[in-house]
Backbone as JSON, one array per atom type, in Angstrom:
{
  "sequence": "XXXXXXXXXXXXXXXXXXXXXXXXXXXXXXXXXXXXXXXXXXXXXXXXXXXXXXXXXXXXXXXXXXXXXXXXXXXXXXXXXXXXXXXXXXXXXXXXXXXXXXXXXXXXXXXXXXXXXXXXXXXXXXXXXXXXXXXXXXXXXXXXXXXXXXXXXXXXXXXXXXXXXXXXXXXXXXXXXXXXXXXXXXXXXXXXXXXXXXXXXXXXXXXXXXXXXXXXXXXXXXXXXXXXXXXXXXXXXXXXXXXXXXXXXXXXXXXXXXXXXXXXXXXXXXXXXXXXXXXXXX",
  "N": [[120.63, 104.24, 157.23], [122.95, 102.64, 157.26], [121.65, 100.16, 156.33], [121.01, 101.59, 153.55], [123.34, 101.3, 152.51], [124.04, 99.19, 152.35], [122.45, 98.01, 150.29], [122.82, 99.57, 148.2], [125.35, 98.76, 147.21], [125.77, 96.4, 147.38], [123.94, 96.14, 144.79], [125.62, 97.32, 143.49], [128.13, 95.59, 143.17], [126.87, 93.63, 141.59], [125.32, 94.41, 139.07], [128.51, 94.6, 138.52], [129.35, 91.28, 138.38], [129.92, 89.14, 135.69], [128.28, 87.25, 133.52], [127.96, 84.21, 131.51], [126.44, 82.14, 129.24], [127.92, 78.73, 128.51], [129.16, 75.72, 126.21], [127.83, 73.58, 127.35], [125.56, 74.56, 128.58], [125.75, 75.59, 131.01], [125.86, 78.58, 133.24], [128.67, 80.6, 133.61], [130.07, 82.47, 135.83], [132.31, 85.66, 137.07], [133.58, 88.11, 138.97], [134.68, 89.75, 138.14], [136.61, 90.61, 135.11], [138.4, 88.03, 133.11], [141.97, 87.44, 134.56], [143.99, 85.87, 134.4], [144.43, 83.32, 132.31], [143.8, 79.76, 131.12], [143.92, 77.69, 128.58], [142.05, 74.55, 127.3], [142.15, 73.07, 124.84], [143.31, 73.08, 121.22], [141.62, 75.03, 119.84], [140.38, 76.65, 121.53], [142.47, 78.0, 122.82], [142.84, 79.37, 119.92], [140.24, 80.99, 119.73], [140.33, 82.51, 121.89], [142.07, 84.01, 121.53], [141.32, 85.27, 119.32], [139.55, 87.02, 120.53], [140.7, 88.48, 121.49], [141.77, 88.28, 123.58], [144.16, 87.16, 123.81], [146.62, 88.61, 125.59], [145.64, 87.51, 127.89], [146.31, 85.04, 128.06], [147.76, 82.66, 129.73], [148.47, 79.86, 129.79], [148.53, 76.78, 127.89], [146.76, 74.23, 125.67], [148.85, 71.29, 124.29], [149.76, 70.84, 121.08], [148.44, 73.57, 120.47], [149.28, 75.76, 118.43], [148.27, 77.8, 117.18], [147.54, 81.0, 117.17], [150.99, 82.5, 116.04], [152.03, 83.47, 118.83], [150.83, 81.78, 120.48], [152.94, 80.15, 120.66], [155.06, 80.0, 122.44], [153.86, 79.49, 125.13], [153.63, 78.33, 127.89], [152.93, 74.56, 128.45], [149.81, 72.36, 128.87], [149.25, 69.72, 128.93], [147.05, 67.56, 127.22], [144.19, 66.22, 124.99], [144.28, 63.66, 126.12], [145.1, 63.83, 129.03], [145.5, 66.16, 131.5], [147.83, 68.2, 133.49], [147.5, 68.57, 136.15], [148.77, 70.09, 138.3], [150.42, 71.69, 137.0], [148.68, 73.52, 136.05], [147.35, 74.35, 138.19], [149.44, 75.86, 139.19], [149.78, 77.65, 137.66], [147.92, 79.25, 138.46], [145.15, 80.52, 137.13], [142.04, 82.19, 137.03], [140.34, 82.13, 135.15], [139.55, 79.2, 133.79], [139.16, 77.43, 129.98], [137.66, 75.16, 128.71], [137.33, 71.89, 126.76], [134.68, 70.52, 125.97], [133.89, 68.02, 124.78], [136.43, 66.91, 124.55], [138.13, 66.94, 126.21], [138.73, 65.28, 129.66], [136.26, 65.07, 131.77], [136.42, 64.77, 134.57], [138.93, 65.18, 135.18], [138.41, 68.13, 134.36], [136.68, 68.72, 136.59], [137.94, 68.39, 139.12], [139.32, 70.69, 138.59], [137.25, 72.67, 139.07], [136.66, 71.92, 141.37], [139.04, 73.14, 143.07], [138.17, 75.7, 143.05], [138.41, 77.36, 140.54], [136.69, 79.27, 137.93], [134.86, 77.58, 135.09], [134.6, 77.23, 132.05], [132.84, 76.16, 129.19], [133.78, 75.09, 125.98], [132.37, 73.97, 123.48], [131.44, 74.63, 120.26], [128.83, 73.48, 117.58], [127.58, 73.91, 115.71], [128.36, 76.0, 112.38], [128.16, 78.83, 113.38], [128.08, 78.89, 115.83], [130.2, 79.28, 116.92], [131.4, 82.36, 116.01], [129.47, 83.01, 118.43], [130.58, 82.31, 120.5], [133.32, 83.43, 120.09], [131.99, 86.23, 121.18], [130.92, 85.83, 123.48], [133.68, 84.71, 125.31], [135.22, 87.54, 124.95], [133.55, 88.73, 126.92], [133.97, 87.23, 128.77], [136.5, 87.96, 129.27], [136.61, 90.09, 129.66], [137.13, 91.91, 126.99], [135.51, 92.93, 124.96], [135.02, 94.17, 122.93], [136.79, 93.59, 121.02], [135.75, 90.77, 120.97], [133.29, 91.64, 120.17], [133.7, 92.56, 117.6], [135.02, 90.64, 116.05], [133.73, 88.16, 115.84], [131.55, 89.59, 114.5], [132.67, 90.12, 111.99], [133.63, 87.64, 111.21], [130.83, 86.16, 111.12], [130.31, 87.51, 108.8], [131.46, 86.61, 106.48], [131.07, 83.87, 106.72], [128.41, 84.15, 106.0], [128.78, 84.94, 103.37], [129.58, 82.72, 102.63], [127.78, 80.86, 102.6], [126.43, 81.76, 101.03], [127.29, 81.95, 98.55], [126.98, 78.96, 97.53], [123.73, 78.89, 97.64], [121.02, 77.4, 96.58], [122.5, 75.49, 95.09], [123.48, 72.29, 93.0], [122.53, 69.19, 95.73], [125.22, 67.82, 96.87], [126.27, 64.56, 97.68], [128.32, 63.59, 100.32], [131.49, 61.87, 101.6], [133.1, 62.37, 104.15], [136.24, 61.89, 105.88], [138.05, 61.81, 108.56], [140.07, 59.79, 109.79], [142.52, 57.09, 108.63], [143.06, 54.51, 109.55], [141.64, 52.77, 111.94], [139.12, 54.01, 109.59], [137.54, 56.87, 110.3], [135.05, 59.13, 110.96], [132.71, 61.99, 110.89], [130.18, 62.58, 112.78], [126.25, 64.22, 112.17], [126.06, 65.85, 114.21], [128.57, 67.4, 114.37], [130.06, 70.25, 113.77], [131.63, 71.0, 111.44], [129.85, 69.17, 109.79], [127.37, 70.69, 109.56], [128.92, 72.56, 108.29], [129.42, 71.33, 105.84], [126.56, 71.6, 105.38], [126.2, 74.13, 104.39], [128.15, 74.21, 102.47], [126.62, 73.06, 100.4], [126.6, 70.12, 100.41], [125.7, 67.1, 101.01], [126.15, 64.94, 104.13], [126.91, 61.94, 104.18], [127.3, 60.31, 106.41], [125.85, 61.06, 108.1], [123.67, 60.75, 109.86], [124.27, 58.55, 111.79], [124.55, 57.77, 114.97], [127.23, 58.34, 116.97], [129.29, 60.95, 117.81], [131.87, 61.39, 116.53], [132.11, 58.8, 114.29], [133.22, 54.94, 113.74], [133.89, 53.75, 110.67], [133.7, 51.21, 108.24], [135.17, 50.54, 105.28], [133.57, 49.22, 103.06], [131.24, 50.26, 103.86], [131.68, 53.18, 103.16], [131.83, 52.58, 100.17], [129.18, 51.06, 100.05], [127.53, 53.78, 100.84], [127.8, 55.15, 98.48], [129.59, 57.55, 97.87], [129.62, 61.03, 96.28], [131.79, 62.79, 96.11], [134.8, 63.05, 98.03], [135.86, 64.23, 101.45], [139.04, 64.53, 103.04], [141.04, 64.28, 105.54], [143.24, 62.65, 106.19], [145.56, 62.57, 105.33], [147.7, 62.39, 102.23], [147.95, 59.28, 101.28], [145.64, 58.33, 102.19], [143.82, 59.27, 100.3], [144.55, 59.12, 97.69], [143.9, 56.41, 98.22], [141.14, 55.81, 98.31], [141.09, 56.9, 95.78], [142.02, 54.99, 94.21], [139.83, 53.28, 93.93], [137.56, 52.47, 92.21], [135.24, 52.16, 92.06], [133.66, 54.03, 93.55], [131.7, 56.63, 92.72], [133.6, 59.49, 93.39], [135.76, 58.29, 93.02], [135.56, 58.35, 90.34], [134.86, 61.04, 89.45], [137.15, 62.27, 89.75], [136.54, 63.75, 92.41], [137.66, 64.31, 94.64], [139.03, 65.32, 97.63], [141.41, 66.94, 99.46], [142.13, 67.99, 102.87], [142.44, 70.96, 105.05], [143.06, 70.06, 107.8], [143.99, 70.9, 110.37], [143.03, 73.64, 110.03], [140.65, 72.84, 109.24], [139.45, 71.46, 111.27], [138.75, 72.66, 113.71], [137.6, 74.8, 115.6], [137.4, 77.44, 115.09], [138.27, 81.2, 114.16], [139.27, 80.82, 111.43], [137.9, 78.93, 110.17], [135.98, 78.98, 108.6], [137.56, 80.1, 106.28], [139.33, 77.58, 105.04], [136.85, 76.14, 104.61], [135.79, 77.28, 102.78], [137.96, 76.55, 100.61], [137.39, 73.71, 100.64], [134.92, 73.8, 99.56], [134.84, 74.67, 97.22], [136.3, 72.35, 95.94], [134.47, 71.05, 95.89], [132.43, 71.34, 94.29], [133.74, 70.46, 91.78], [132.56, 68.06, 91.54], [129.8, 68.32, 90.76], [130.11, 69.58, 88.82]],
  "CA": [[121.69, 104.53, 156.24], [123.31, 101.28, 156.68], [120.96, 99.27, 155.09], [120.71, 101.45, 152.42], [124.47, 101.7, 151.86], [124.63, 97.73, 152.07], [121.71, 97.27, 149.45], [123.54, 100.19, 147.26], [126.56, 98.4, 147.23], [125.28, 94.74, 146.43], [123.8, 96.27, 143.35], [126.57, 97.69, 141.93], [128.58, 94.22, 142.9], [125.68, 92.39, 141.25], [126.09, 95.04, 138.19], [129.85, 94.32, 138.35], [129.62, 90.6, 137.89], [129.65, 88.89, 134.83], [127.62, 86.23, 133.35], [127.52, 83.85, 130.31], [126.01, 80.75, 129.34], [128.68, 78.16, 127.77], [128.61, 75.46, 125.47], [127.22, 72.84, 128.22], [124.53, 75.19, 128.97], [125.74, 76.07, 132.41], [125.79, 80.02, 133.41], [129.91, 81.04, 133.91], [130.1, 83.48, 136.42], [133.59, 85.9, 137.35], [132.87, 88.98, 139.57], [135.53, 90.95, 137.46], [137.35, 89.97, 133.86], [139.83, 86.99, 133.69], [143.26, 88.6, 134.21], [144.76, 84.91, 133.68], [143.55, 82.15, 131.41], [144.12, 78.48, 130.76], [143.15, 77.04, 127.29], [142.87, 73.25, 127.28], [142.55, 72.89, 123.04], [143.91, 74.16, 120.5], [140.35, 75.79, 118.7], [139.83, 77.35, 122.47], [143.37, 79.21, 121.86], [142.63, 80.2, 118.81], [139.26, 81.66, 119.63], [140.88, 83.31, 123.31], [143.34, 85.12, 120.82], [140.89, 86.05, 118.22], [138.46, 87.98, 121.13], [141.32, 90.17, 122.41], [142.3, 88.02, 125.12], [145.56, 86.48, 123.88], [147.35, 88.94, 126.0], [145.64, 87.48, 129.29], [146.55, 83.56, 128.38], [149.1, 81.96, 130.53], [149.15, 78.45, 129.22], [147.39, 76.17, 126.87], [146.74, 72.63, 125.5], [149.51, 70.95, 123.34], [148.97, 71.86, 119.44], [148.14, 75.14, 120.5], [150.36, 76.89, 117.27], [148.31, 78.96, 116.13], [148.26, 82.21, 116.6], [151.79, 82.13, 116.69], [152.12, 83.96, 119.94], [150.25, 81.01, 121.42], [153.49, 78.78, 121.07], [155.93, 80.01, 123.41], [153.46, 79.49, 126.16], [153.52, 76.88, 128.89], [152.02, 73.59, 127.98], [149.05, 72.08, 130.47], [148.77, 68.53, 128.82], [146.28, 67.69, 126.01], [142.8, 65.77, 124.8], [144.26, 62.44, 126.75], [145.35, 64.22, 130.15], [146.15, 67.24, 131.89], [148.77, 68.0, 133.83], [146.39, 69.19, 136.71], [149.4, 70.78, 138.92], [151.19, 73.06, 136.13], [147.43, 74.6, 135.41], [147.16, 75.28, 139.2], [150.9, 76.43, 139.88], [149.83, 78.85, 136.87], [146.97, 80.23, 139.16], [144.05, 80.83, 136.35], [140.97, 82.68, 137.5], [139.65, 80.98, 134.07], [139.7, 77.47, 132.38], [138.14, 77.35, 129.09], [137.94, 73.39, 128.73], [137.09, 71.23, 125.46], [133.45, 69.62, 126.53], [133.74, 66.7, 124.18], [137.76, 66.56, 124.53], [138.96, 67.34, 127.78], [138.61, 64.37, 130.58], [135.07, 65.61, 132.58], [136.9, 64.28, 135.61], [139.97, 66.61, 135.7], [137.94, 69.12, 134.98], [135.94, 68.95, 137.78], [138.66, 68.58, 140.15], [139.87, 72.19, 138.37], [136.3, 73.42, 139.6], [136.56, 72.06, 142.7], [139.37, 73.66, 143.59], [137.34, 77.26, 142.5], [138.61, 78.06, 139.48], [136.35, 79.15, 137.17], [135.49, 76.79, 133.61], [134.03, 77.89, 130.95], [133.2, 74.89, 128.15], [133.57, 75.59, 124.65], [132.2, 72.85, 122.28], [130.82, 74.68, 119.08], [128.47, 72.13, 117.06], [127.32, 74.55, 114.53], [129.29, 76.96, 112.41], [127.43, 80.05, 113.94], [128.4, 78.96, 117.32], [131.83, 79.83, 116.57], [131.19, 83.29, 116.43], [129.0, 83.08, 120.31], [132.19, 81.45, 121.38], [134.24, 84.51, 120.29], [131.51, 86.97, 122.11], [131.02, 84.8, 125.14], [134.43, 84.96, 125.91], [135.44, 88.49, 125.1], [132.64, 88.69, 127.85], [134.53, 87.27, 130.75], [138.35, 88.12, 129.43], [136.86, 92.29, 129.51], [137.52, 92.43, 125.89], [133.52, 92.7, 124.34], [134.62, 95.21, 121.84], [137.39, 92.68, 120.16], [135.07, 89.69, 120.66], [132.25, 91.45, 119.5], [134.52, 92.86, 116.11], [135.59, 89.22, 115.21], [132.01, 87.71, 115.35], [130.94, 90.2, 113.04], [133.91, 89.43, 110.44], [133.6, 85.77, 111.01], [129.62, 85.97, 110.46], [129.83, 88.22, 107.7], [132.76, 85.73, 105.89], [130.21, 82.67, 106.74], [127.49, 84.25, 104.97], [129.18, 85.14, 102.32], [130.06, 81.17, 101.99], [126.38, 80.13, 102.64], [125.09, 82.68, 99.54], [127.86, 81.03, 96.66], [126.4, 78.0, 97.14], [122.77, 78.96, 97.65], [120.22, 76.58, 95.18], [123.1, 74.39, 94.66], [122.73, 71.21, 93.25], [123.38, 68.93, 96.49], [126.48, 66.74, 96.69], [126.66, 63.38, 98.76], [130.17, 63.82, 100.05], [132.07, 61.43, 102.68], [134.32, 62.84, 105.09], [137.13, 61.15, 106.41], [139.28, 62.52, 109.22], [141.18, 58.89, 109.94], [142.14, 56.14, 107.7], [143.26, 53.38, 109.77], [140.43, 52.7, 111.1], [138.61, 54.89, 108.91], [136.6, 57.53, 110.93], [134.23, 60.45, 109.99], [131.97, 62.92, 111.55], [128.57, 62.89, 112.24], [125.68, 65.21, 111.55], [126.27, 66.63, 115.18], [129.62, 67.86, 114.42], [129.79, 71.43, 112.91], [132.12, 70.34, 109.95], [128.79, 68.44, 109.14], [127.22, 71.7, 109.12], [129.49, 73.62, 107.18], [129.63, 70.93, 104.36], [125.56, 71.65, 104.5], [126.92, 75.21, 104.0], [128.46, 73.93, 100.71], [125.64, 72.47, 99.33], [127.13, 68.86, 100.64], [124.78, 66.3, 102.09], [127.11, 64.38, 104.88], [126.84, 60.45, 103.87], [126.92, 59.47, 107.48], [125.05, 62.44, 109.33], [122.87, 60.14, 110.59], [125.31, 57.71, 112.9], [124.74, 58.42, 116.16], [127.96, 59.01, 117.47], [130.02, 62.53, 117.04], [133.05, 60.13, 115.63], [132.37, 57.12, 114.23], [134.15, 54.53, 112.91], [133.15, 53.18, 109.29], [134.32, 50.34, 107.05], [135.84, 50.95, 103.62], [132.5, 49.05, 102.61], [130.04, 51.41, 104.06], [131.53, 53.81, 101.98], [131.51, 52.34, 98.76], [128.18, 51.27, 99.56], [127.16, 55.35, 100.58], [128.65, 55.76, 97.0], [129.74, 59.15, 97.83], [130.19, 61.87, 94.94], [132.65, 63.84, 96.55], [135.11, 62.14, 99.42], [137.0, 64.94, 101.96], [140.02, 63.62, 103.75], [142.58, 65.38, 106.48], [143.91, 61.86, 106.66], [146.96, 62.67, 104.17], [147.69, 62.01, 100.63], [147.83, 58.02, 101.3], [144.09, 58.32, 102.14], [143.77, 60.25, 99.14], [145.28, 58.05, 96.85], [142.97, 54.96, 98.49], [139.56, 56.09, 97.64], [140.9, 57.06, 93.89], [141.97, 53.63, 93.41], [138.6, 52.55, 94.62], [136.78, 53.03, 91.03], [133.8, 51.88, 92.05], [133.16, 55.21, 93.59], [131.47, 57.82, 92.41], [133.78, 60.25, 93.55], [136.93, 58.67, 92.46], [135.53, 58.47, 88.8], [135.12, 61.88, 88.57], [137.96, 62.76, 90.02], [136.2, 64.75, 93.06], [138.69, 64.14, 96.02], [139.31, 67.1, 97.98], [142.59, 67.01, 100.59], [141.09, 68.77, 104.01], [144.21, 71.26, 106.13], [142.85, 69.68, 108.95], [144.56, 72.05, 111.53], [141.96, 74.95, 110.1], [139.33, 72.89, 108.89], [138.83, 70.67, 112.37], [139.28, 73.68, 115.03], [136.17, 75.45, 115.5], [137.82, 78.9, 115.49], [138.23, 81.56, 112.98], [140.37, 80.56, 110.69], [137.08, 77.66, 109.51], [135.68, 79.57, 107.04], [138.8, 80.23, 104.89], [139.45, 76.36, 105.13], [135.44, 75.56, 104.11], [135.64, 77.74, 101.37], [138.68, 75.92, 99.82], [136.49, 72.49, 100.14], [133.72, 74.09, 99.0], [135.02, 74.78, 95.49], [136.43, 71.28, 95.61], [133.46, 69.78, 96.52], [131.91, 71.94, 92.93], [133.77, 70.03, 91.39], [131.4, 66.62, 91.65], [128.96, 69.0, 90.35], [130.99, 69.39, 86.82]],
  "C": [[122.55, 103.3, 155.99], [123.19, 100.56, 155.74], [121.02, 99.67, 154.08], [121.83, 101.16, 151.43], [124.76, 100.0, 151.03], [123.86, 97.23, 150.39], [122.46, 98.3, 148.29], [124.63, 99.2, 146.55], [126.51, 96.89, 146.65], [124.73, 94.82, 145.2], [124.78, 96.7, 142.38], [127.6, 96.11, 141.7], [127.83, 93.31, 141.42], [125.31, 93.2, 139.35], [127.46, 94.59, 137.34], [129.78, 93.02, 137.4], [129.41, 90.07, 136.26], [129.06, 87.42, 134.66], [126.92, 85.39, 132.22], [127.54, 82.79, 130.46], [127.23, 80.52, 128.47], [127.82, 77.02, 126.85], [127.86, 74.11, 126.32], [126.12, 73.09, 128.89], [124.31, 75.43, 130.42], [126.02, 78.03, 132.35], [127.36, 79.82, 134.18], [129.81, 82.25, 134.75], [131.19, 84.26, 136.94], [133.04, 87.89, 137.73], [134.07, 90.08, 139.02], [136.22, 90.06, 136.44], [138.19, 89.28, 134.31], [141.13, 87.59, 133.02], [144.14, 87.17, 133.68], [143.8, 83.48, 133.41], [144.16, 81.0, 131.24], [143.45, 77.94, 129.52], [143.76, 75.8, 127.24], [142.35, 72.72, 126.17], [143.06, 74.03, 122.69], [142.71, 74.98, 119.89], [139.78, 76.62, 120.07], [141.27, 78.51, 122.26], [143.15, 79.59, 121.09], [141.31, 81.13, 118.81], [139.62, 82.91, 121.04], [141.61, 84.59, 122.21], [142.29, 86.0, 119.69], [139.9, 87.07, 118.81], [139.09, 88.61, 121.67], [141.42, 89.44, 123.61], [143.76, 87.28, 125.54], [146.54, 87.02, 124.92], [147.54, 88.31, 127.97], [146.03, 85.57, 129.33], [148.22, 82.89, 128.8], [149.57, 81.07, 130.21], [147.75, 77.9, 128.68], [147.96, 74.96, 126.82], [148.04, 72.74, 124.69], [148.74, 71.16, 122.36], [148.51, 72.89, 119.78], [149.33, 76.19, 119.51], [150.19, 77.32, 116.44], [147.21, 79.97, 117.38], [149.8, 82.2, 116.73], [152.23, 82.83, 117.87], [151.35, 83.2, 121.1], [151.71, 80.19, 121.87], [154.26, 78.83, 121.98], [155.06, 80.06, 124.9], [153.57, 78.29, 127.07], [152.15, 76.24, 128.53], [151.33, 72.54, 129.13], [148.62, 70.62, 130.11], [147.59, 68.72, 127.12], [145.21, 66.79, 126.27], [143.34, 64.36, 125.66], [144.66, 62.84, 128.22], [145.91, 65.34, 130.45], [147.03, 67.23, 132.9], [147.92, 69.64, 135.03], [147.44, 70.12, 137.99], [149.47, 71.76, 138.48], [149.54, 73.84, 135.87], [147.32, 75.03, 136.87], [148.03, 76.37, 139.61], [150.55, 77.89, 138.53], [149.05, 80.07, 137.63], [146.29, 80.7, 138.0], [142.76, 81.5, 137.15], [139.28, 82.3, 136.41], [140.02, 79.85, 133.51], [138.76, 77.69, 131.2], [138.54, 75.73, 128.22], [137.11, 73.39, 127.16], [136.03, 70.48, 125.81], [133.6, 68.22, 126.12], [135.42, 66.24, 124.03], [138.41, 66.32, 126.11], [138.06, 66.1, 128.49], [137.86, 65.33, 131.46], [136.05, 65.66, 134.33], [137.79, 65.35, 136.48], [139.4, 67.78, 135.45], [137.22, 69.5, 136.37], [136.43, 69.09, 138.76], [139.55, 70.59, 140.07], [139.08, 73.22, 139.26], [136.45, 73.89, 140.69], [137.44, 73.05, 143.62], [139.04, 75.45, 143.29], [138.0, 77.96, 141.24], [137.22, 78.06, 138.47], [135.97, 78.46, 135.68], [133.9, 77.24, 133.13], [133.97, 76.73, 129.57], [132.66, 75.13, 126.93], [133.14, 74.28, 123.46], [130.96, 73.29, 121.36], [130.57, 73.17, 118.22], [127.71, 72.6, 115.52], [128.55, 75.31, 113.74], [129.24, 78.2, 113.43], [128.2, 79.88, 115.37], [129.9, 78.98, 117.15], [131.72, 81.41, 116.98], [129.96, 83.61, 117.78], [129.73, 83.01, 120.81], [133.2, 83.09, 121.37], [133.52, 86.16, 121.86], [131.35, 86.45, 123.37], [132.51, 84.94, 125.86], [135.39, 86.17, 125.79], [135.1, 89.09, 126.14], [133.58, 88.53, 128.89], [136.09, 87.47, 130.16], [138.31, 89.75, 129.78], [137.08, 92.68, 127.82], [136.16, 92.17, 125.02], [134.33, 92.63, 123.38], [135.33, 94.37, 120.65], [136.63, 91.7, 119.68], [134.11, 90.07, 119.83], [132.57, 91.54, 117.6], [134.7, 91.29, 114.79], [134.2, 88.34, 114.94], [131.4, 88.16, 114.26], [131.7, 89.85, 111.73], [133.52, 88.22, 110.57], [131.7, 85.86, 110.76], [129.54, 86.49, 108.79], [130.53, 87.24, 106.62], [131.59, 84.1, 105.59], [128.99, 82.76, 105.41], [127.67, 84.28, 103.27], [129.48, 83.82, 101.58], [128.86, 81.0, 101.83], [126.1, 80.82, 100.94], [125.58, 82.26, 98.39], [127.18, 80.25, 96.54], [124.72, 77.61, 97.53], [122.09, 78.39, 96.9], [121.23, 76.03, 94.76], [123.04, 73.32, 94.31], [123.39, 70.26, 94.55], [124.2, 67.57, 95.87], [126.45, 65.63, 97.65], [127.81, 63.22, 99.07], [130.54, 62.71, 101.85], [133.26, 62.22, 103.13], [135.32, 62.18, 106.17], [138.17, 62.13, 107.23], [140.33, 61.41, 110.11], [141.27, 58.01, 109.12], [142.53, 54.84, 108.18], [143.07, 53.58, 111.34], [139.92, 53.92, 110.54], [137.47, 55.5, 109.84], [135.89, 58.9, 110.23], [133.49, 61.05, 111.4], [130.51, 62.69, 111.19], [127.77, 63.97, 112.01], [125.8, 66.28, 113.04], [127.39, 67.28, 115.46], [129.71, 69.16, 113.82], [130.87, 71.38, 112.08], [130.75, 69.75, 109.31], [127.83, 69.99, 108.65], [127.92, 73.05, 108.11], [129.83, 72.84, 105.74], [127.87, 71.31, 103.63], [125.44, 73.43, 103.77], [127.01, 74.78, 102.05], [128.03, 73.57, 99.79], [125.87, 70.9, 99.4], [126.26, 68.13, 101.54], [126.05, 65.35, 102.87], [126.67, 63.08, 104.18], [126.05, 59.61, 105.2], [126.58, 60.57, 108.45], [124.39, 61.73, 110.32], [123.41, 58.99, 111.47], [125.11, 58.63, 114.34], [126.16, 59.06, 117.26], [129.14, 59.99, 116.94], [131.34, 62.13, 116.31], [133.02, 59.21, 115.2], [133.3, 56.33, 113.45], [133.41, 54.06, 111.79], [133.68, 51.84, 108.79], [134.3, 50.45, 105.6], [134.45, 50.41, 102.94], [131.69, 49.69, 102.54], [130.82, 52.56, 103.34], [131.38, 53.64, 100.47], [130.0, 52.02, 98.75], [126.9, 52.65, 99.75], [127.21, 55.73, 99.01], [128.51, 57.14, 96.83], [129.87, 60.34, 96.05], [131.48, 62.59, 95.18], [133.3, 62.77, 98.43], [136.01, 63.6, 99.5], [137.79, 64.2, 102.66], [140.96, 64.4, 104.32], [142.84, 64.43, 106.57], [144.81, 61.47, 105.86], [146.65, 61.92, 102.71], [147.54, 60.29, 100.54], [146.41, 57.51, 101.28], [143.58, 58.42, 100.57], [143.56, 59.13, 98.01], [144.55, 56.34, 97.5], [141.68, 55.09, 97.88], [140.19, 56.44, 96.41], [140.92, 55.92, 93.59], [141.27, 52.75, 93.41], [137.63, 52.82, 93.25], [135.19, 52.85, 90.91], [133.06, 52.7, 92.53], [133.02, 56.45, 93.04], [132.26, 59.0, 91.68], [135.16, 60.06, 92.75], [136.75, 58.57, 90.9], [135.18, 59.42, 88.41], [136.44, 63.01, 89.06], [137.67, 63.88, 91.59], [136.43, 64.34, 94.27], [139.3, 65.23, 96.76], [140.18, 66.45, 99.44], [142.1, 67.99, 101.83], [142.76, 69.31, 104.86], [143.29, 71.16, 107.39], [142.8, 70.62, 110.23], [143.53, 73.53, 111.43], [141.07, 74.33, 110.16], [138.58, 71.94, 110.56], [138.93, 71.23, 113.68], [138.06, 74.29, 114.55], [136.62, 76.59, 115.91], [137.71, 80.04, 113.91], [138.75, 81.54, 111.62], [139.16, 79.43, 109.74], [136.85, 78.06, 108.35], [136.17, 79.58, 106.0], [139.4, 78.3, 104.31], [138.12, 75.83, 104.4], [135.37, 76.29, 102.64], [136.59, 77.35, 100.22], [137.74, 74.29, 99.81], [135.52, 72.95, 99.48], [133.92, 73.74, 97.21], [135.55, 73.26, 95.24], [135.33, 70.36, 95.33], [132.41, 69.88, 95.2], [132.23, 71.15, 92.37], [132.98, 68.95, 90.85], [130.26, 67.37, 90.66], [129.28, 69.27, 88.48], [130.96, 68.55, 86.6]]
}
């Protein structure tokens, strides 16, 4: 009877736990939901809050202000360092770290000391909504996560099918202007401009940021330039006439804060470039 009670009993444990792959392709494991959370970006807040788990997050990265019920939370540092005490003194049972933001280093020392991490770096759109179910998964809240996946897929599609047989657009994307940087084709902004019917310029650069020179775009000779790097940007490529884009006027201003957070909020942000990006197309 022992034995059988012991092998009973390890199955329902083994039942109990939970278990999801992240975006680093390691298996997260938490032998009951996370009652307290750490978010170290802001597009990991915003996706914690949108799966029904805002109620269990303790503290987050700087720029974390949106939802606004993220802002009055205690702040754990940001993409250049964490502030590896205040996330312990919070006591988390989860981290949900920034793979390609967050310093590998301090995370690991988070590990070490057994906290749970969980690493969120969507590279598609789609993987936006995994991200929401994945971590509805270990906060206990499926039924939210799974709710918002479905809205945020159904919202996506609905972008993909406007611009279905589109003609495509060659469009540069600028998210700094001094130096001038962009996104490559491994970034999921790159994917949601092929969403729009937008071929990236510089998809093909190997690294997930690169930098450019004002040359290599004029000689891309984009049709369409996006820019989150303010109206000054803006106003550079128009007065650049030798492009394309600024001779037909097809310059599209990017709200950064939605459109460069891989949370739910992308979509509504892609679908305002989108129609900009039509423009080129007129």
């Amino acid at each position: 009877m022992t034995l059988l009670s012991g092998l009973l009993i390890a199955s329902v444990a083994a039942r109990a736990a939970i278990v999801v792959g992240d975006d680093a392709g390691r298996s997260v494991t938490l032998e009951r939901p996370a009652q307290r959370i750490v978010s170290l970006s802001p597009h990991a807040t915003e996706l914690l809050f949108a799966a029904g788990a805002g109620a269990r997050v303790v503290g987050v990265a700087a720029y974390s202000d949106y939802p606004p019920a993220a802002t009055p939370l205690p702040q754990v540092g940001d993409a250049h360092a964490l502030d590896l005490e205040r996330i312990l003194a919070l006591r988390p049972d989860l981290v949900v770290a920034w793979l390609s933001g967050n310093s590998r280093q301090q995370v690991e020392r988070l590990e070490a000391s057994g906290i749970a991490v969980y690493f969120s770096e969507p590279r598609t759109a789609s993987d936006v909504a995994a991200n929401l179910e994945r971590l509805g998964q270990l906060a206990g809240t499926d039924a939210a996560g799974r709710a918002a996946a479905q809205h945020y897929r159904a919202e996506l599609a609905q972008l993909e099918q406007a611009y279905r047989g589109a003609r495509p657009v060659k469009l540069f994307y600028e998210i700094w202007h001094a130096p001038v940087m962009t996104l490559s084709g491994r970034h999921f902004v790159s994917d949601i401009l092929a969403r729009c019917g937008a071929i990236n310029v510089f998809a093909d650069l190997p690294a997930l940021v690169p930098t450019v020179s004002p040359e290599a775009v004029i000689s891309a000779a984009p049709e369409a330039i996006a820019s989150g790097a303010g109206a000054e940007a803006i106003a550079y490529w128009a007065a650049r006439r030798e492009l394309p884009a600024a001779r037909s006027g097809a310059l599209c201003a990017v709200d950064a804060t939605r459109m460069h957070r891989a949370g739910p909020r992308l979509v509504a942000a892609a679908r305002e470039l989108c129609g900009c990006i039509a423009k080129a197309r007129r």
